[in-house]
ZAMARGU-4260 file (C-alpha; in steps of 0.2 Angstrom, whole numbers, plus 5000, padded with zeros to 4 digits):
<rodrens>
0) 5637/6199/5304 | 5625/6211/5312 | 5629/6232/5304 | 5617/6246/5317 | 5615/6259/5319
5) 5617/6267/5300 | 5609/6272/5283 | 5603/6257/5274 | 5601/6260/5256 | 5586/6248/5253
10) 5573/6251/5241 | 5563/6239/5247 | 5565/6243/5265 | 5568/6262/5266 | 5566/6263/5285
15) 5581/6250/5289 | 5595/6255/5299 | 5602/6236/5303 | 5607/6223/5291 | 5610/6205/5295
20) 5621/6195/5283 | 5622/6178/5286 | 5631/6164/5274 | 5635/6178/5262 | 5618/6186/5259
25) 5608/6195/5266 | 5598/6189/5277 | 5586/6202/5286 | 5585/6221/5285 | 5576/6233/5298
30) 5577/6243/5314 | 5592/6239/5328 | 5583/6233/5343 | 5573/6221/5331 | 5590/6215/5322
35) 5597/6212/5341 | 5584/6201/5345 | 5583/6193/5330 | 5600/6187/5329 | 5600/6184/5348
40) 5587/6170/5348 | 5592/6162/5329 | 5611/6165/5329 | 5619/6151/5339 | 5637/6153/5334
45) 5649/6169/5335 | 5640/6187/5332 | 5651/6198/5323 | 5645/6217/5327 | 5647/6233/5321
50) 5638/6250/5326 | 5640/6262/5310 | 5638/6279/5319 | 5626/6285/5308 | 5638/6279/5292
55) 5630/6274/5275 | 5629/6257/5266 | 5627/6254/5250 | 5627/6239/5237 | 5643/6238/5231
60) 5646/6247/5211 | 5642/6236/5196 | 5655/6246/5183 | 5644/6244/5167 | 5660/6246/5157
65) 5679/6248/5161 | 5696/6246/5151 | 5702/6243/5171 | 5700/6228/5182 | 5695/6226/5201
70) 5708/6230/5209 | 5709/6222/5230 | 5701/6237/5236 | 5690/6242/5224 | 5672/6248/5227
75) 5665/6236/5213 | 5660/6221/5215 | 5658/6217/5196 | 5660/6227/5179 | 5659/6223/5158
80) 5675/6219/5151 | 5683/6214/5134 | 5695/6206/5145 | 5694/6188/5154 | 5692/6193/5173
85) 5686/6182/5188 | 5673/6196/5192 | 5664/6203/5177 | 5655/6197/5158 | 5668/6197/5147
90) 5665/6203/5130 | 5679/6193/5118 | 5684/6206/5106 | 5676/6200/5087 | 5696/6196/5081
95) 5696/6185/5096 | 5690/6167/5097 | 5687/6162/5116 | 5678/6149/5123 | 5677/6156/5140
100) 5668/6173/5132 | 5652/6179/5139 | 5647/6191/5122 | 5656/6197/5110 | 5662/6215/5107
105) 5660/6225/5092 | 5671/6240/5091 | 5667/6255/5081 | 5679/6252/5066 | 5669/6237/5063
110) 5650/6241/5063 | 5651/6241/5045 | 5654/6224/5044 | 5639/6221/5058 | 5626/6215/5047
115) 5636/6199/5041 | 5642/6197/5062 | 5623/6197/5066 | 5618/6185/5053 | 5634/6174/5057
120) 5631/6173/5077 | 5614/6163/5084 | 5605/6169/5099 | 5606/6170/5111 | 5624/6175/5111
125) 5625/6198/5115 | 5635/6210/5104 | 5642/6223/5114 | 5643/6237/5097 | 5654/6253/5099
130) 5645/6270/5094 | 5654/6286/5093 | 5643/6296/5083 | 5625/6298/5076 | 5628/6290/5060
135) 5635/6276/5066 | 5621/6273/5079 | 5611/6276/5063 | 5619/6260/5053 | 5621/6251/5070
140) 5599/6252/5070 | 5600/6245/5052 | 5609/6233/5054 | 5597/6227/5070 | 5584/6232/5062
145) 5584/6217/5050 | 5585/6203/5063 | 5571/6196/5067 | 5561/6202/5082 | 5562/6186/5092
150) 5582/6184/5090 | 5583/6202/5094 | 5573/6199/5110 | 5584/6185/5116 | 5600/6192/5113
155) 5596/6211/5121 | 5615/6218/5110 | 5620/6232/5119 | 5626/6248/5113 | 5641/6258/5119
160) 5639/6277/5117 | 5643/6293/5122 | 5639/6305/5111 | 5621/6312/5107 | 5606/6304/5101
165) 5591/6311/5091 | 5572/6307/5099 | 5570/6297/5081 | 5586/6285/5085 | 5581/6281/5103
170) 5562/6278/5098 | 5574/6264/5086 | 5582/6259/5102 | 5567/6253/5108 | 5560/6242/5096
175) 5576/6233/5093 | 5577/6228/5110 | 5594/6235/5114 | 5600/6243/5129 | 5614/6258/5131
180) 5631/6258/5143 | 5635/6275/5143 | 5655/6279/5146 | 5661/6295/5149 | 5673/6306/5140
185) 5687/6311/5151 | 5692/6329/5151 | 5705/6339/5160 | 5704/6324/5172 | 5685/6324/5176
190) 5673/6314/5167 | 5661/6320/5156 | 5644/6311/5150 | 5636/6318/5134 | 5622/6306/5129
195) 5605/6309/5133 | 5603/6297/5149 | 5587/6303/5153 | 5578/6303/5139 | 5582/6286/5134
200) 5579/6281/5154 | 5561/6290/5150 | 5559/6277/5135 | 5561/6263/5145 | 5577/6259/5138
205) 5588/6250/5150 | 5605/6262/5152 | 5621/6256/5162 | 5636/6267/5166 | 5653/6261/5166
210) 5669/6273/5170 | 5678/6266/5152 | 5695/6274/5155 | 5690/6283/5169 | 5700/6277/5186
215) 5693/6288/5199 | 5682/6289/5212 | 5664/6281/5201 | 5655/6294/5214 | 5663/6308/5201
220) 5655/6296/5186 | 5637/6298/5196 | 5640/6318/5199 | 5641/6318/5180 | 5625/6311/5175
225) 5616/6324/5190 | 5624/6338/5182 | 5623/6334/5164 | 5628/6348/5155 | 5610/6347/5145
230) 5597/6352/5160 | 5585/6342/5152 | 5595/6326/5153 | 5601/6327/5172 | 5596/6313/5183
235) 5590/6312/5200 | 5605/6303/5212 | 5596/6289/5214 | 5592/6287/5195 | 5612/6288/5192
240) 5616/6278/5206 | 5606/6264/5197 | 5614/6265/5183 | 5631/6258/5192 | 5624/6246/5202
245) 5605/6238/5199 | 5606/6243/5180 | 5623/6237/5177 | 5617/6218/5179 | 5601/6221/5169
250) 5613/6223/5152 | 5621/6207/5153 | 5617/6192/5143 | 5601/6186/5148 | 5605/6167/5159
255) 5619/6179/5166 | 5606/6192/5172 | 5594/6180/5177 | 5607/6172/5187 | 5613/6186/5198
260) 5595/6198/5195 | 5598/6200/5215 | 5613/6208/5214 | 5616/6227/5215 | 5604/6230/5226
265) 5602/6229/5246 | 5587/6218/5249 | 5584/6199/5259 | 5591/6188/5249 | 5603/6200/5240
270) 5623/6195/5239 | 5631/6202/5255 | 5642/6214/5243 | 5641/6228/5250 | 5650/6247/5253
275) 5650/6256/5269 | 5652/6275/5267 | 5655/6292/5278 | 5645/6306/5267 | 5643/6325/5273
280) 5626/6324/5271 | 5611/6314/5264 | 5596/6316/5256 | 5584/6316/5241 | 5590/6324/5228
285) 5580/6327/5212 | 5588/6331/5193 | 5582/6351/5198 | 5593/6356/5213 | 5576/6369/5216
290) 5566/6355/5221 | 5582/6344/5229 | 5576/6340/5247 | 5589/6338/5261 | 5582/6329/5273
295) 5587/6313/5283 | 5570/6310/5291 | 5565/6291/5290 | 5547/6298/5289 | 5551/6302/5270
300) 5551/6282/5266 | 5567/6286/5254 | 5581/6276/5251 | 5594/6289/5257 | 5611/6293/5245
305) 5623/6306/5248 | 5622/6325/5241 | 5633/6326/5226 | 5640/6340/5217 | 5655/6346/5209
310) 5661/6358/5221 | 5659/6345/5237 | 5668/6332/5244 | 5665/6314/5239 | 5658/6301/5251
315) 5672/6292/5258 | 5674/6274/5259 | 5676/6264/5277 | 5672/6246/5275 | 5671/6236/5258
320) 5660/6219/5264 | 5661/6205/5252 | 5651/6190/5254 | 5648/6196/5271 | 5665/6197/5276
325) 5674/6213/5279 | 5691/6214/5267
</rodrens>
C-alpha cells in the first residue's frame, strides 16, 4: 500500500507526506515523488494507491485502560483490560485465577490487603493497583516501598488514578518504579481528567491514558488533558496524544512491551496500524494556547496533530488501516 499526498504524523520523519506499508509494517516513509519511485522499481506485484488530499495519519490509539472492548470500527488498535480480549494485556482481576492473564488487577477495596499480594506474587508478574484518593496512593507507596528495588524494577505495577497527587507522593512514584494510567471522570457526558499529568510527566514518570468508562470519541479524552482545569498541569497535544498511543505500550508488563516497543508510533519498521483523519486545522500546539503556533509549514520539522479545543469540532475518521489493509 502506498498513502500520498498527506500529513504523516512521524516523529522520526517529520517532513513525510508518503508512507509505504508493505507485509504489514511499515516499510518507508518520505516525500511522494520518492515513494513513487521507490515502490516502482521494488514492488513487483499489485500497488494499492491512495492520494489523501492533504488528510492526516496517525498511529492508531493504544487505550491505556477501558471497561469497553474494540469494537469492528474502533480507532484502537489495543488497550488494558481486566477482561480476556484478543487485542489488549489483560489484567485478571485478584479473585480471578487465569492462566491466560497478562498481570493482575488490584482494585481499590483491596489495597489494604497489598502488602501480603506483593509478597505472595514473584516478578516479574505487574499489579495494576486502583487509587481513588491521596491516602490510598499513600498506603499503595507503602506497600511498594518495602519490596525490594530490584523486584520493583522488573515488575514496573502500575497505578490507576485520577484524583490529585502531592509533589511528595510523585517524588515516591519515582523511586518505586511505578508508572500512572490516568482514567477520567465522566461528567455531564464529557470526560474530566484531574490528576496532575504534567507534573508527574516532568518527573519522568511514564503516564498512560485510558477512556475507563468513557465511550466517546478518545480525541475528547486528549482535549481533556490540553485543557486541564489546573493551568499548571495542561499538556501540549502532542504530550496527550502520547499518552494514548506510544505511552500506552510502555506500561505494559515488561516481555509484552519489549515485544511490541514499535508499536504506537509511525516509523519504518512500525506495525502498519494506522488511523487516517480529516481535521480543520493542524498545528503545534503548546499547553499555553498564547504561545500555540498554527502553522502547517514542513519548514517547522514538527510532527503535525490536529487543533483541539472544547468548543471545535473533532477530527473525523476516514480510513482505519490494520496490518496495512484498509477495514
Amino acid at each position: 500500500m502506498l498513502l500520498t499526498n498527506g500529513y504523516i504524523h512521524s516523529v522520526s520523519e517529520p517532513y513525510a507526506n508518503a508512507l509505504h506499508a508493505d507485509n504489514g509494517v511499515i516499510a518507508w516513509l518520505g516525500s511522494d515523488a520518492a515513494g513513487q519511485q521507490l515502490v516502482a522499481a521494488t514492488v513487483s506485484g499489485p500497488i494499492e494507491a491512495h492520494d489523501l488530499d492533504k488528510a492526516l495519519v496517525t498511529p492508531a490509539f493504544i487505550d491505556g485502560f477501558s471497561t469497553n472492548p474494540i469494537s469492528a470500527t474502533d480507532t484502537r488498535v489495543a488497550l488494558s483490560t481486566t477482561e480476556s480480549v484478543e487485542m489488549g494485556v489483560y489484567y485478571a482481576p485478584l479473585t480471578e485465577d487465569s492462566p491466560k492473564a497478562d498481570g493482575i488487577y488490584v482494585n481499590a477495596e483491596q489495597v489494604s490487603q497489598l502488602t501480603g499480594i506483593l509478597n505472595e506474587i514473584k516478578p516479574p508478574t505487574q499489579l495494576l493497583i486502583e487509587s481513588t484518593n491521596a491516602q490510598q496512593l499513600e498506603d499503595i507507596l507503602v506497600a511498594l516501598e518495602q519490596q525490594p528495588s530490584s523486584s520493583l524494577m522488573r515488575s514496573r505495577h502500575r497505578i490507576l488514578v485520577n484524583h490529585t497527587i502531592s509533589e511528595q507522593l510523585i517524588e515516591r512514584l519515582g523511586t518505586v518504579h511505578a508508572s500512572v494510567t490516568v482514567v477520567p471522570d465522566v461528567d455531564t457526558g464529557v470526560p474530566r481528567i484531574y490528576a496532575p499529568i504534567a507534573s508527574l510527566i516532568k518527573k519522568g514518570i511514564h503516564v498512560a491514558a485510558g477512556t475507563g468508562q468513557w465511550s466517546g470519541s478518545i480525541w475528547d479524552l486528549v482535549t481533556a488533558l490540553i485543557e486541564h482545569e489546573d493551568k499548571t498541569q495542561r499538556l501540549s497535544t502532542r504530550a496527550a496524544f502520547n499518552t494514548v498511543s506510544r505511552d500506552g505500550v510502555r506500561v505494559w508488563p515488561n516481555q509484552i512491551a519489549q515485544e511490541h516497543m514499535a508499536a504506537g508510533r509511525i516509523a519504518v519498521g512500525s506495525p502498519a496500524d494506522i488511523n487516517v483523519w480529516r481535521a480543520e486545522e493542524l498545528g503545534i500546539q503548546a499547553p499555553d494556547i498564547q504561545a500555540a503556533h498554527w502553522s502547517t509549514d514542513k519548514r517547522a520539522g514538527s510532527a503535525l496533530l490536529p487543533i483541539l479545543s472544547s468548543s471545535t469540532q473533532r477530527p473525523q475518521l476516514e480510513l482505519r488501516i490494520r496490518h496495512g489493509n484498509i477495514v
